[in-house]
C-alpha positions as CSV (number, residue, x, y, z in Angstrom):
1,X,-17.1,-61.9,48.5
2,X,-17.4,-58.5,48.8
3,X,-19.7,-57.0,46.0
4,X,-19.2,-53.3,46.6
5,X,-16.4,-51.0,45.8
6,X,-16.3,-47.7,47.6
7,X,-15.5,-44.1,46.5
8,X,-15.8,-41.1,48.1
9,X,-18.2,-39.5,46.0
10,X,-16.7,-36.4,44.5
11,X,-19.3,-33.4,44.7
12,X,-18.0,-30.0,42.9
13,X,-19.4,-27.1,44.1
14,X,-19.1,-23.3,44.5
15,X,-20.4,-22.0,47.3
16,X,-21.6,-18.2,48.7
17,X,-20.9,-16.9,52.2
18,X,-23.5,-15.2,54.2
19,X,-22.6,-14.4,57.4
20,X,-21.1,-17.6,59.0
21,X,-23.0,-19.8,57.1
22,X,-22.2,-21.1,53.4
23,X,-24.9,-21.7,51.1
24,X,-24.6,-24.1,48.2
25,X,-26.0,-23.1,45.3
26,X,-26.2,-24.7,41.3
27,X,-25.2,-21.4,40.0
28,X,-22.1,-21.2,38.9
29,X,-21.1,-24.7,40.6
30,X,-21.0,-27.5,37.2
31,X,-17.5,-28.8,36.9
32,X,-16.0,-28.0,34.0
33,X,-14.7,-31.0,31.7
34,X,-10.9,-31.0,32.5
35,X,-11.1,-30.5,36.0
36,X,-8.8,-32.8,38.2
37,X,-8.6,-33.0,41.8
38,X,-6.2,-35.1,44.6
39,X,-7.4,-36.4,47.9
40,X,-5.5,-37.6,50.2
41,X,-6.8,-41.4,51.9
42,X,-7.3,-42.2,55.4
43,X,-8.8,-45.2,57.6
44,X,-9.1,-44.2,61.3
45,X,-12.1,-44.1,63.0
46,X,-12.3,-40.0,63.9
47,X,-13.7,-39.1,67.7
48,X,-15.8,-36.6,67.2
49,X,-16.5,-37.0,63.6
50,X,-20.5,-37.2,64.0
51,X,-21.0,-34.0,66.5
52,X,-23.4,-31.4,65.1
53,X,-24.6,-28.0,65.2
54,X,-22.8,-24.7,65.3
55,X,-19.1,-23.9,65.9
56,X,-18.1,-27.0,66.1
57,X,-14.5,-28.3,65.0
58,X,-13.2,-31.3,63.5
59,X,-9.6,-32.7,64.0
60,X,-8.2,-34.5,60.8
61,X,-5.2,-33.5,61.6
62,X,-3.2,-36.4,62.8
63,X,-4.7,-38.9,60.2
64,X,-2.9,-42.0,58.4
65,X,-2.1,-41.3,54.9
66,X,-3.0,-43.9,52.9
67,X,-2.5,-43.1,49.5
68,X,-4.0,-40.7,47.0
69,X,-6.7,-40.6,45.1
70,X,-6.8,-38.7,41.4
71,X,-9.8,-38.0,39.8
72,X,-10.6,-36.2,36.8
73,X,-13.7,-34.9,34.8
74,X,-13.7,-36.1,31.0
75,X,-15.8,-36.1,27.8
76,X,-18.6,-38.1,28.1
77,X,-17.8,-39.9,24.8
78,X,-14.5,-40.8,25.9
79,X,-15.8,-43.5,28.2
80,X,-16.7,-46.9,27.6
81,X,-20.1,-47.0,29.5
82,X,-21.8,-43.8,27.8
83,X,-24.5,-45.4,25.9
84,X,-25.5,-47.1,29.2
85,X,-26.6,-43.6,30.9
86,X,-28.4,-41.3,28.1
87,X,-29.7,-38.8,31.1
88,X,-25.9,-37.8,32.6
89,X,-24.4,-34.6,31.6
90,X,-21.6,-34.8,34.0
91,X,-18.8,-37.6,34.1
92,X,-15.8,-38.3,36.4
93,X,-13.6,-41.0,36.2
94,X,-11.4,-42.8,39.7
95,X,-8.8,-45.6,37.9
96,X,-11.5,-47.5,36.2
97,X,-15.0,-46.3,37.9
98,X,-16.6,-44.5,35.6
99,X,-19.5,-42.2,37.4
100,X,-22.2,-41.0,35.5
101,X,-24.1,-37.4,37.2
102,X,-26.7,-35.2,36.0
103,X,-27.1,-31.7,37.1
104,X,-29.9,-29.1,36.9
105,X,-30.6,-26.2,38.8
106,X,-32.4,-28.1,41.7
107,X,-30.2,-31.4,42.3
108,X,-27.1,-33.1,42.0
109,X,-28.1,-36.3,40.9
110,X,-26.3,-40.2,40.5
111,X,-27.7,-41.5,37.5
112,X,-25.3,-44.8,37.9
113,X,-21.6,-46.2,37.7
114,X,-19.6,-48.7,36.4
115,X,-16.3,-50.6,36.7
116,X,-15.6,-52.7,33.3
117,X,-16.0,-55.2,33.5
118,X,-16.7,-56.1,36.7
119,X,-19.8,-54.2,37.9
120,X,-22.7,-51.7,37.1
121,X,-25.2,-49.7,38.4
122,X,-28.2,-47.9,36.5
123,X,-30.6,-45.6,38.0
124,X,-33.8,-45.8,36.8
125,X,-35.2,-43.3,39.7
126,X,-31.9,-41.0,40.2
127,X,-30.2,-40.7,43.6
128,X,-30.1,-37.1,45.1
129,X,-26.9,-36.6,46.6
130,X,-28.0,-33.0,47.4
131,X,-30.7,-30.6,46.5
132,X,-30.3,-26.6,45.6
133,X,-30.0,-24.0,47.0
134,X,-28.9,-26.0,50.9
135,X,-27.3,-23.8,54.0
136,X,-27.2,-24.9,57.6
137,X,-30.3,-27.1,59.1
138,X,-31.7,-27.2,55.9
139,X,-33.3,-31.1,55.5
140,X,-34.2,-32.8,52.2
141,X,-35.6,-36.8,51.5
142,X,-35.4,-38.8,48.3
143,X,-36.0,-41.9,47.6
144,X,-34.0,-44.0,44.2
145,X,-34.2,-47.1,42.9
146,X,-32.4,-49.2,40.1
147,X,-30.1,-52.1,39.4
148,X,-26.8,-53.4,40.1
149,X,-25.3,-56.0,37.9
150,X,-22.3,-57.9,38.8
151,X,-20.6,-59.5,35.8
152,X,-17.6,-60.9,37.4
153,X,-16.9,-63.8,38.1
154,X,-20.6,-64.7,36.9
155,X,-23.8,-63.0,35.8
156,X,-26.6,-61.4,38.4
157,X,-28.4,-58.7,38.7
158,X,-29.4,-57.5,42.2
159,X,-32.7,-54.9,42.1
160,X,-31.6,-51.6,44.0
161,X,-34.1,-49.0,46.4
162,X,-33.7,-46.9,48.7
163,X,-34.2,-43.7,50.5
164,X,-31.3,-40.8,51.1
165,X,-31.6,-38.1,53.9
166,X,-29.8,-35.1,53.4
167,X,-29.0,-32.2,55.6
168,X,-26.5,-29.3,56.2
169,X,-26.1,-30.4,59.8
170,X,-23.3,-28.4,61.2
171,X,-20.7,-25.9,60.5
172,X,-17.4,-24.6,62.6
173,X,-13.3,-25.2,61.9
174,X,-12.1,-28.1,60.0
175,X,-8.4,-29.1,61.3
176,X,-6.5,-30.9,58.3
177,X,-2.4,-32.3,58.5
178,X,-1.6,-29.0,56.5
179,X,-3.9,-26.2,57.5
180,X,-7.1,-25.2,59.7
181,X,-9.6,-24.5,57.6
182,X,-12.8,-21.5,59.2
183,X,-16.1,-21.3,58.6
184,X,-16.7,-24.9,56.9
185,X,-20.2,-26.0,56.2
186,X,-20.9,-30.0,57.0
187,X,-23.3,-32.1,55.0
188,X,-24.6,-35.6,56.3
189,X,-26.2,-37.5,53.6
190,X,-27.1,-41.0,55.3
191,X,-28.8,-43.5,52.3
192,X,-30.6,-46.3,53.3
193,X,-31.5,-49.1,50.6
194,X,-31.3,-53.0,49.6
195,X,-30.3,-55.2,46.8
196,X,-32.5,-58.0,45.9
197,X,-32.1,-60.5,44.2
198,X,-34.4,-63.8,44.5
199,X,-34.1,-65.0,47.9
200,X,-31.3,-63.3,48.6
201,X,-31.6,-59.8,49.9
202,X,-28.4,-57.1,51.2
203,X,-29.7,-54.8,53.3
204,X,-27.1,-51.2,53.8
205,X,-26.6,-48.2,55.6
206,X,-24.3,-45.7,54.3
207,X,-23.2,-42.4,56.6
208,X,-21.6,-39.6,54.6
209,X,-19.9,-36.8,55.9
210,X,-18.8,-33.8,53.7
211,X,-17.1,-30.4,54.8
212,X,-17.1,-27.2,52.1
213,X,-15.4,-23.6,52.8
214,X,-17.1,-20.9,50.2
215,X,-14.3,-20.8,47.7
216,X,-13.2,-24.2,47.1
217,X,-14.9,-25.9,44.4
218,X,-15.1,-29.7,46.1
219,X,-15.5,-31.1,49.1
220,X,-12.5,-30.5,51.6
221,X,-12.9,-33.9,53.2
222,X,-15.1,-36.9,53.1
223,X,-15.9,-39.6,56.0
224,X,-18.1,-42.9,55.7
225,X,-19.5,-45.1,57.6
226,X,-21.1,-48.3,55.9
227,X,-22.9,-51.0,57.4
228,X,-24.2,-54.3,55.4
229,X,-26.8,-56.5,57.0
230,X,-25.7,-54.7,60.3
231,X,-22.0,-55.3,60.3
232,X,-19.7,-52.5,59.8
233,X,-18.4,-53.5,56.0
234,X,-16.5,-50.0,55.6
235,X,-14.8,-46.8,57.5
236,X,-12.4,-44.3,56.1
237,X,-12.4,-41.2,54.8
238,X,-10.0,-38.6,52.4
239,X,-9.4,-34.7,52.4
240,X,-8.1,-32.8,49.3
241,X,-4.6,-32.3,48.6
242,X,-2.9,-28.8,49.7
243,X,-2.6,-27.5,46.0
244,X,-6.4,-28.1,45.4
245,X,-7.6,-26.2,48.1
246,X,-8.8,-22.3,48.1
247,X,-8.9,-20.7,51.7
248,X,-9.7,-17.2,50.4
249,X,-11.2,-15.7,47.7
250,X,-8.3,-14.1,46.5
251,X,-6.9,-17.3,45.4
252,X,-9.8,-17.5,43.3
253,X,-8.5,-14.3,41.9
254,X,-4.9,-15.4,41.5
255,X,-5.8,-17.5,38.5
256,X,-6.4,-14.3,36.4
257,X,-3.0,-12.7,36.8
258,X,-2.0,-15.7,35.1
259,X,-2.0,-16.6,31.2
260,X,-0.8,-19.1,29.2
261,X,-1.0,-18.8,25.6
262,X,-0.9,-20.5,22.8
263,X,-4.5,-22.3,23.7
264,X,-5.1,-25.0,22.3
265,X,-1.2,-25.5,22.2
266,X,0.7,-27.6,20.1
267,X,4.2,-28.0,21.1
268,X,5.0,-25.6,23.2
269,X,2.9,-23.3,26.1
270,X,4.3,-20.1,27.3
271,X,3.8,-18.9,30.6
272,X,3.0,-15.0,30.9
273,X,4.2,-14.2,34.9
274,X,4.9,-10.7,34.2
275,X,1.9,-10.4,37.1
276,X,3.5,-12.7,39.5
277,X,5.2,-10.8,42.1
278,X,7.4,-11.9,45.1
279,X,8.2,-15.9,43.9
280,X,11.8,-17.0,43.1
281,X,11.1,-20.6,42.6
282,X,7.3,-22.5,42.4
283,X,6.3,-25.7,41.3
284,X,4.9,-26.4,37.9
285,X,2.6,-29.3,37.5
286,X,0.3,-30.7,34.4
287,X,-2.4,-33.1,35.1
288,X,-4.3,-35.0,32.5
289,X,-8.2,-35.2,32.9
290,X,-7.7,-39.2,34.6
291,X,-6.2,-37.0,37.3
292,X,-2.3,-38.2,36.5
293,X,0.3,-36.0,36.8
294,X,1.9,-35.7,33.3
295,X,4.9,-32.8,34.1
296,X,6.4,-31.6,36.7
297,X,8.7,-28.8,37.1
298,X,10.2,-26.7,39.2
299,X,10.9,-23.3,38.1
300,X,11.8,-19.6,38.5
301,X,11.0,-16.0,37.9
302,X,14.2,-15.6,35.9
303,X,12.1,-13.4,32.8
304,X,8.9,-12.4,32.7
305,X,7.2,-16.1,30.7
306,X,8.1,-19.9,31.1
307,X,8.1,-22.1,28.0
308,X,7.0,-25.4,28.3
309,X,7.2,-28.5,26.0
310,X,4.1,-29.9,25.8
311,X,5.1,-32.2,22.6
312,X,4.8,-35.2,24.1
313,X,1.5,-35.1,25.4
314,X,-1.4,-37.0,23.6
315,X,-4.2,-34.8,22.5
316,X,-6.7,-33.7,25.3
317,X,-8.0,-31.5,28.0
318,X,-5.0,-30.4,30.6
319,X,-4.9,-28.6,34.0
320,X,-1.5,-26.5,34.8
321,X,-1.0,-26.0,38.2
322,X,1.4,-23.4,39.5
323,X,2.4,-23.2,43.6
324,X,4.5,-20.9,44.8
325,X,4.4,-19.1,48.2
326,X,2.0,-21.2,49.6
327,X,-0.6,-20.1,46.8
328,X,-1.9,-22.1,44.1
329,X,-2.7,-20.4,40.4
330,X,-5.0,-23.0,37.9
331,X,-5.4,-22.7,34.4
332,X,-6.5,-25.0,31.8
333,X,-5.6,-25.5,27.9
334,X,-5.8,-27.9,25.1
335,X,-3.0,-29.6,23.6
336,X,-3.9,-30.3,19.8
């Protein structure tokens, strides 16, 4: 039986332009709690996936769909597995995987996982998934090492080590089903380590591909490649859903000409959209921080604000989403 479950790790960054080359920076790149993103899942093997170097480009554009994937940043003492990681300052939560980061201004660190109640890992010597300030060619190595404990369906505890390589390997165009992303930086992190437990020893190699544009603050796509005790054990991949992704930097922008007021918010949010020219109709959406979509509307530009009833909703950290003209406006609030 199978003793792994894979996730595309979600990395949130901002990123600055210089020239043709993005550099990722700690900055002004920590995910705020609330955050929620979409990506969009995919199992075919990619030809071309693993070229490198400069102006290259990468065709995801005629991929399966296989499903989406919601995640969502939350409090850290809203999850079950807190007390089990005292070092993380940065939690995400996929259905039931609860992943446990810390951040600083050098690294973006793993400091474990879990799934309750089946599985979880603890790093003792955090795992690197990428070191600051990183633009293209740039190399780094790290070595982590921990435990794994299974739970389900019986007790053992596998020791964990291992060694990550990380490098900004290429950049060029990134061709997703909706759009054609420019000037995209790729990272390859490739982690070698084993479990151990006894006799019994798991040896894995893990390949990671991630693509970033300057504006958007997450990966644009993710590919892996994973290999247990030399067999291929896992291949797919995911790119972020149209109405998370920033192209320019004046969609970054857009998010100011919006406001929604009262926040925190009881009942009822308004919607200002006096600044909002050129839409008749856009689609309203409100995601909780597990990354579900609580409301959905669609709407128009028939006064200058929007009411919506927000009753319903349990207390908590929200993300409003407005499209409209192929543009996408974010704004978070609370709902007391």
């Amino acid at each position: 039986m199978m003793k792994k479950i894979y996730f595309l790790f979600p990395i949130f960054l901002i990123y600055q332009v210089a020239s043709a080359q993005i550099t990722l920076t700690r900055t002004t790149s920590v995910p705020s709690t609330g955050d929620t993103y979409s990506m969009i899942t995919f199992n075919n093997a990619i030809t071309g996936i693993k070229q490198s170097g400069t102006n290259k480009t990468w065709d995801l554009s005629s991929v399966s769909n296989n499903g989406v994937v919601n995640y969502g940043y939350v409090p850290k003492s809203s999850v079950s597995e807190a007390a089990n990681f005292p070092q993380s300052n940065l939690v995400d939560t996929i259905n039931i995987t609860q992943n446990f980061d810390i951040v600083s201004s050098s690294s973006w660190a793993v400091e474990g996982s879990a799934v309750p109640p089946l599985n979880r890992t603890v790093y003792t010597d955090k795992k690197e998934m990428i070191d600051f300030p990183i633009t293209y060619n740039n190399t780094f190595s790290e070595t982590f090492s921990g435990t794994y404990t299974v739970f389900f369906p019986s007790l053992t505890t596998y020791n964990r080590s291992g060694t990550i390589q990380i490098k900004a390997d290429a950049y060029g165009t990134l061709k997703l089903p909706y759009a054609t992303i420019s000037n995209v930086l790729r990272v390859l992190d490739v982690t070698n380590y084993t479990d151990v437990n006894g006799a019994v020893t798991d040896t894995y190699i893990d390949t990671l591909y991630s693509w970033f544009n300057a504006t958007t603050h997450t990966p644009i796509a993710n590919y892996i490649i994973s290999y247990r005790n030399g067999v291929l054990n896992f291949e797919g991949g995911a790119y972020l859903d149209q109405a998370n992704l920033i192209i320019g930097i004046n969609d970054y922008d857009r998010s100011n000409i919006l406001t929604a007021y009262p926040n925190p918010a009881n009942n009822e949010l308004t919607l200002n959209l006096e600044n909002i020219n050129n839409f008749n109709n856009a689609n309203l959406t409100i995601i909780d921080v597990q990354g579900r979509i609580v409301i959905t509307k669609e709407i128009s530009k028939n006064g200058q604000t929007y009411k919506v009833n927000i009753s319903k909703l349990p207390k908590g950290i929200y993300t409003l989403k407005l499209n409209y003209n192929d543009k996408v406006i974010t704004k978070k609030f609370v709902k007391n």
